[in-house]
C-alpha positions in Angstrom: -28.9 -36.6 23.1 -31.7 -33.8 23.0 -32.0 -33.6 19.3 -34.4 -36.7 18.9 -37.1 -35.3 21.5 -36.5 -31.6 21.1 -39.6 -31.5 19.7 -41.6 -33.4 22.2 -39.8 -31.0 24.6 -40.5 -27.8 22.7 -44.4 -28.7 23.0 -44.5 -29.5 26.6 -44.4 -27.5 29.8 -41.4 -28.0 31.5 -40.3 -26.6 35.2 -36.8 -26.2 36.5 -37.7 -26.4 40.9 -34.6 -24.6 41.5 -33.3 -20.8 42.3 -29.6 -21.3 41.0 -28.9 -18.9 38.2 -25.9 -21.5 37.4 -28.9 -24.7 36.3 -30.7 -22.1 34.5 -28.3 -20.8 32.6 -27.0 -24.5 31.7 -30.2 -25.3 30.8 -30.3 -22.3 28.4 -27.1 -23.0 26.5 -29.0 -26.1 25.2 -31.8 -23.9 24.5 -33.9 -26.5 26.7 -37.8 -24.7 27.0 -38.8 -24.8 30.3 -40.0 -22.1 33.4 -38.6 -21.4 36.5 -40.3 -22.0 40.0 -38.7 -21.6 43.1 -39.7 -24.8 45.3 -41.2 -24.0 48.7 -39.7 -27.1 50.3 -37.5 -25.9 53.1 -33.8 -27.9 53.0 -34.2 -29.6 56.5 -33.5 -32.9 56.2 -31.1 -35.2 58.8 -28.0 -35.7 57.1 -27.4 -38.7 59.2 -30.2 -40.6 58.5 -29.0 -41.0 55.3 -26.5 -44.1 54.3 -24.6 -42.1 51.9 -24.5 -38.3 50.4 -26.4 -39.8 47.2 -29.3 -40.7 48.8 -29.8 -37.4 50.8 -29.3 -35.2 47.5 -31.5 -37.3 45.7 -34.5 -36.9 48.6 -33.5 -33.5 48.4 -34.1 -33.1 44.8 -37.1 -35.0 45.2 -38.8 -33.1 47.8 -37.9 -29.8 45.6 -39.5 -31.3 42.8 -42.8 -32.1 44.6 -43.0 -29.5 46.5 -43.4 -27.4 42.5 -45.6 -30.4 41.2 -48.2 -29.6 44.3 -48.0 -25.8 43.9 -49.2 -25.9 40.4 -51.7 -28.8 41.7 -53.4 -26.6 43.6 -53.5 -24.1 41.3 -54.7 -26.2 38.4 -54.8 -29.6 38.7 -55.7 -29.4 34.8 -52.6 -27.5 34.1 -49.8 -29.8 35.9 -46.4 -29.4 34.2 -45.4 -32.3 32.4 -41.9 -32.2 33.5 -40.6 -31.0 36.7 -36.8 -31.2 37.3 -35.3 -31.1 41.1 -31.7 -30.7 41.7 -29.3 -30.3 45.2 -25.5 -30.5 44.8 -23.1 -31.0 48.2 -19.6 -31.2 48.6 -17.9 -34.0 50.3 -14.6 -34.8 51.9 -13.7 -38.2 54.2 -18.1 -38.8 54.2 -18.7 -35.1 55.7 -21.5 -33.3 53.7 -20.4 -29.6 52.8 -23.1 -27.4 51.8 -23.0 -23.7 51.3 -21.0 -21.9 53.6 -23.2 -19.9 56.7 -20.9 -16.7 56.7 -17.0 -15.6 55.9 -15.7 -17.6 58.8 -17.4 -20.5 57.9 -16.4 -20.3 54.4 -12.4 -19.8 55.4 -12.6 -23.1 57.3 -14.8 -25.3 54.4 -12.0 -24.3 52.1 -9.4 -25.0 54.4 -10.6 -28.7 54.9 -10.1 -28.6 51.1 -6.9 -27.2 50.9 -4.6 -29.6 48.5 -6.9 -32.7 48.4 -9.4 -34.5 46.2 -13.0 -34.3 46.9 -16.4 -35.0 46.0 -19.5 -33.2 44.2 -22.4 -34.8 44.2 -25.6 -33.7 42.6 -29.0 -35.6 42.8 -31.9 -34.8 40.3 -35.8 -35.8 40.0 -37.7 -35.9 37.4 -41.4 -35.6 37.7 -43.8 -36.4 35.3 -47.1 -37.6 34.3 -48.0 -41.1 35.0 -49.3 -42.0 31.6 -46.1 -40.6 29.9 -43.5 -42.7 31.7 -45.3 -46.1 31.8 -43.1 -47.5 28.7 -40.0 -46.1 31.1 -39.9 -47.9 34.2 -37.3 -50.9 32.3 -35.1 -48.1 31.0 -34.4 -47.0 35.0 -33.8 -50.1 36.4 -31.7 -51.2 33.7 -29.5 -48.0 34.4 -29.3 -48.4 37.7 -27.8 -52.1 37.4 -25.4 -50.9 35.1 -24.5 -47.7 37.2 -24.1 -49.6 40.4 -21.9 -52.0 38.9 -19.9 -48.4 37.3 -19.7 -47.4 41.3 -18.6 -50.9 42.5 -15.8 -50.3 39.9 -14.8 -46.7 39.4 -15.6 -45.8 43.4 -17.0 -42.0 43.5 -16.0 -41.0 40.1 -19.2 -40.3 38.0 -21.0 -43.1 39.8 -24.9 -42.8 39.2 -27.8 -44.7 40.3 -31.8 -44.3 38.8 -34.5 -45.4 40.0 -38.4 -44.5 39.4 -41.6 -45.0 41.4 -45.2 -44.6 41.1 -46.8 -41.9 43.8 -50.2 -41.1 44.1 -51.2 -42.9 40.7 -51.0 -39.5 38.9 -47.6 -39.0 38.8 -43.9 -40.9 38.9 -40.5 -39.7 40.0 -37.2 -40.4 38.3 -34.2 -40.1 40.4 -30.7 -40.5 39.6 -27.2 -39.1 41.0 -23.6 -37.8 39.7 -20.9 -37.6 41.2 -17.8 -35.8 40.0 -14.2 -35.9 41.6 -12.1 -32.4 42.5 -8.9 -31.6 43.3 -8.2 -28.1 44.8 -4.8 -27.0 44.8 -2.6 -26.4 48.0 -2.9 -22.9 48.6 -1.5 -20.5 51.7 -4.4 -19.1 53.7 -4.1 -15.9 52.6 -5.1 -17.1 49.1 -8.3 -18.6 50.6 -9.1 -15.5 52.6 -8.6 -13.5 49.8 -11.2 -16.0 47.8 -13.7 -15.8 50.3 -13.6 -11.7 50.0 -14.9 -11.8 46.8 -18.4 -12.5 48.3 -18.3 -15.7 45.9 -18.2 -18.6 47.9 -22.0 -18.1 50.3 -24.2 -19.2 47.9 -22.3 -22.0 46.4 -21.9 -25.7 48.0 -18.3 -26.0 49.4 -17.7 -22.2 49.6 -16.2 -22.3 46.2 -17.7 -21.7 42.3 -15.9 -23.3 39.5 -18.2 -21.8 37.0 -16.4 -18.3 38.7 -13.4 -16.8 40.5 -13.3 -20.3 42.4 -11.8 -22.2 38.9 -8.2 -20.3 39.3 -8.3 -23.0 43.1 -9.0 -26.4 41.1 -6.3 -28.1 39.9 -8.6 -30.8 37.9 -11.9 -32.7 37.8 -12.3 -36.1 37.3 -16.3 -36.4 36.0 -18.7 -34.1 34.6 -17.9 -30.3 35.0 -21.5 -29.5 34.8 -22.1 -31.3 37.9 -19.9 -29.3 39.9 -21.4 -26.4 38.5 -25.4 -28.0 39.6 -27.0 -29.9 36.8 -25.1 -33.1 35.0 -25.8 -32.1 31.8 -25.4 -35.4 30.2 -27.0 -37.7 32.8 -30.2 -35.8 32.3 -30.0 -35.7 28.4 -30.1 -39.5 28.9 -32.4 -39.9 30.8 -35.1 -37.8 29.2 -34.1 -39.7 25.8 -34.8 -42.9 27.4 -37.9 -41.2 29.0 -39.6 -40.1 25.8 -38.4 -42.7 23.4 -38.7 -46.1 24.8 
């Protein structure tokens, strides 16, 4: 999907708004060209006022996003990236949001809730880029989103995505779509989890677990993308940037 733009790509300054070794090293293995700045937005949003987990990692990946497109604003507002990618991944299980676990005990009893059933990852991402490069795009999002919706309607959770894209400011528009990717751990003794969450592993990732790590040997099998467990849905955003730069 990357191979018709790659070199629109390569000549443009492109920002990944995110810490997580795991999206930078995704991005990598596609040899993707892009910086890393860490987003000063601080992750405070009400979960509740939110009608489903899509929306709030969306508006998370969105805030993240902006809040890189403003830094650079201020330092140069002749020097704005032309591409600024945002991403937040959550766990869920029966509608409750999961994020990363706050300490060891907290970890134990994420994973227990887990224990031998199927759940959730979503991951929402934001694109932001210049105005005048995404005016040809705007039918390309709403046509995905119709045909994503209907996907949700039909499939439920599994790999459901929506897109959507907006005009702020006049100098700049936001993409935003979501994955989501269904995971079933296995049913495991406590011990085995408290064993898990020894291995320091699980406190930086959402869910307390890493399938990219020592977490895989507790999954019994995805239903999705495995890159959106991991943080970034690979393909989605291959997509999208190939409907972005070429229509």
């Amino acid at each position: 999907m990357l191979e018709p733009i790659r070199q629109i790509i390569s000549r443009q300054r492109n920002i990944l708004a995110s810490s997580s070794i795991r999206r930078k090293e995704i991005l990598e293995s596609v040899r993707f060209n892009f910086e890393v700045i860490r987003p000063e937005f601080e992750e405070n949003l009400d979960k509740n006022s939110f009608t489903h987990p899509c929306e709030y990692v969306k508006e998370n990946a969105k805030q993240k996003a902006l809040s890189v497109w403003r830094q650079l604003a201020r330092l140069d507002k002749n020097n704005v990236a032309d591409l600024v990618i945002g991403c937040d991944t959550v766990v869920t299980l029966d509608e409750k949001i999961y994020e990363k676990p706050k300490n060891e005990t907290d970890a134990i009893r994420v994973l227990m809730k887990l224990n031998g059933r199927t759940h959730t990852v979503f991951t929402g991402v934001a694109l932001i880029t210049k105005s005048k490069s995404m005016s040809s795009s705007s039918s390309s999002s709403t046509t995905t989103t119709a045909s994503n919706q209907q996907q949700q309607q039909q499939q439920m959770t599994q790999s459901s995505s929506s897109s959507s894209s907006s005009s702020v400011d006049g100098d700049y528009l936001v993409t935003t779509f979501h994955e989501a990717t269904d995971v079933t751990m296995s049913e495991m003794d406590k011990t085995i989890i408290e064993s898990y969450v020894k291995t320091g592993e699980p406190f930086d990732k959402a869910g307390g677990y890493g399938i990219q790590g020592i977490g895989a040997t507790l999954i019994e099998s995805i239903r999705g993308d495995y890159f959106n467990v991991v943080g970034l849905p690979l393909h989605r955003l291959a997509k999208e940037l190939y409907y972005m730069y070429t229509e």
